[in-house]
Steps between C-alpha positions, in 0.01 A plus 500: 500500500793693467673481812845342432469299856156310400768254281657421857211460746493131454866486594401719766223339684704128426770679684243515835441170479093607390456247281476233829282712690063425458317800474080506383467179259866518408839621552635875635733515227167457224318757744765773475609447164096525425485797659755678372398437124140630645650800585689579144160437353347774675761761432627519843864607494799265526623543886095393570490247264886402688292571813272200385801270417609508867209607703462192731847387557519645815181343619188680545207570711273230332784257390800396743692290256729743327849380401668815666475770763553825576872408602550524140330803398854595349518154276191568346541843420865404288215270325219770404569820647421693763199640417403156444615334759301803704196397394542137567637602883177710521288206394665293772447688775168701403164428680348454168143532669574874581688543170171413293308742762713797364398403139159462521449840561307742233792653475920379553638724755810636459684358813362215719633304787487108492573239808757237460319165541771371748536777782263804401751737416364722248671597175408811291411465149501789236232497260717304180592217753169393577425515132780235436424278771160505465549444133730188551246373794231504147742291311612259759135492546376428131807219500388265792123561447300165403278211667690201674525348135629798307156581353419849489462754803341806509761788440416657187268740637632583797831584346408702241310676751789574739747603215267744391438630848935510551523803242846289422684731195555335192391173538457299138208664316344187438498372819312845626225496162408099664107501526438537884248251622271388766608275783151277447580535091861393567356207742215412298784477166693241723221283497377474101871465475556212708191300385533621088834279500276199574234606220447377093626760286178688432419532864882605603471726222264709625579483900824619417375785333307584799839463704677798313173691498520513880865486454725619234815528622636125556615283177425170579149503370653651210716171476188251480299744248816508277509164527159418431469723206797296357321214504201629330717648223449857591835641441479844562317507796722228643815717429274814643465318881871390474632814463259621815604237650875602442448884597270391825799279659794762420268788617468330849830310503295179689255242433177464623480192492793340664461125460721545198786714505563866412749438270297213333214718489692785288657301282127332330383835313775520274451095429114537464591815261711359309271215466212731420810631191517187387139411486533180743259361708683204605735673765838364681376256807688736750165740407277257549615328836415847665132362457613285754354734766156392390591131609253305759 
């Protein structure tokens, strides 16, 4: 992340008072923080990822709680910019139903005209617009997406899907070469995952393998085969599924898995790889307690 701001959208959001507001299973100043650094994963360009900082402050069709409002369209764009701050007033006031309409077509066009949510008035759209919102509408997505207890939803497949359908230019390379994959194999991955934490080594060996078979592109069953191989000695194949691990969560910029975390989540590849270095099986606790998860 490049963007000089990014070291200021703390500041930022504590300035809105975001950090007292619920949103999903925590606060709106974790959401929009979360979905900014989603967006600098994928490539998108600094006023979206900005865009992502602030895009429910002013409240929004789906969530009325936002710390500002469209009196202070001004405010917010001495914060991020106006291009920024655009996006964010388009967000508000967007009939995000229609919006997702436009973008399902085969093909973008190149201008479309979306309702306000409020009052019907319609508001033209050119063809890079939609891209952006409909990009940041992915991320904010991808942020908030798990069961009532942070496990895993089912986003993988339906976003990878979508981003390949948006045509958006120059999105991270990595993020565009992700294996695209079944909403049953994405589904049916959820489930091996959830019941290999609760497994003997042998047998959560192997079900995790089937969960990056059906789906490749998340790291936390990386985690728990790093860490199993670790305790069975095998040193290169434990530093092998850390370093997956590592390039799955900074290729998506979110968890999967959201009982723990994203920021926990990142930082265990470089332990279990430097653990794997080191040839130790006996790991810090902090690696460990994320077993925890498979608790009755």
């Amino acid at each position: 992340m490049h963007d000089p701001l990014v070291y200021r959208s703390e500041e930022i959001l504590l300035s809105l008072g975001a950090e007292n507001i619920a949103h999903s299973n925590g606060t709106l100043f974790d959401h929009l923080l979360g979905t900014q650094r989603i967006l600098s994963c994928w490539g998108a360009p600094d006023y979206v990822a900005r865009g992502g900082l602030v895009h429910s402050v002013y409240s929004t069709q789906y969530f009325r709680e936002g710390p500002t409002d469209l009196r202070c369209r001004a405010d917010i764009e001495a914060l991020v910019g106006s291009a920024s701050e655009r996006l964010a007033f388009l967000f508000s006031i967007l009939d995000r139903q229609y919006l997702w309409s436009a973008v399902a077509t085969t093909n973008l066009p190149s201008t479309v005209s979306i309702p306000c949510h409020s009052d019907r008035r319609e508001v033209q759209l050119d063809r890079a617009t939609l891209q952006d919102l409909a990009l940041l509408e992915c991320a904010n997505y991808v942020e908030q997406c798990s069961e009532a207890d942070g496990s895993p939803g089912l986003w993988v497949s339906w976003v990878l899907r979508t981003l390949t359908a948006l045509d958006y230019p120059d999105l991270c390379p990595a993020l565009l070469s992700l294996r695209r994959i079944k909403d049953e194999d994405e589904n049916r991955a959820r489930q091996l995952y959830l019941t290999a934490l609760v497994l003997g080594t042998a047998e959560a060996w192997e079900r995790l393998q089937n969960v990056i078979e059906l789906n490749p592109n998340v790291g936390e069953p990386y985690i728990f085969l790093s860490l199993i191989e670790l305790g069975q000695g095998n040193w290169a194949a434990a530093r092998s599924y850390a370093d997956s691990a590592d390039n799955k969560f900074r290729t998506l910029g979110s968890s999967w898995d959201q009982r723990m975390s994203f920021s926990r989540w990142v930082a265990l590849p470089p332990q279990l790889a430097q653990a794997a270095n080191a040839r130790r099986g006996e790991v810090a606790l902090g690696l460990k307690e994320i077993a925890a998860f498979a608790g009755p």
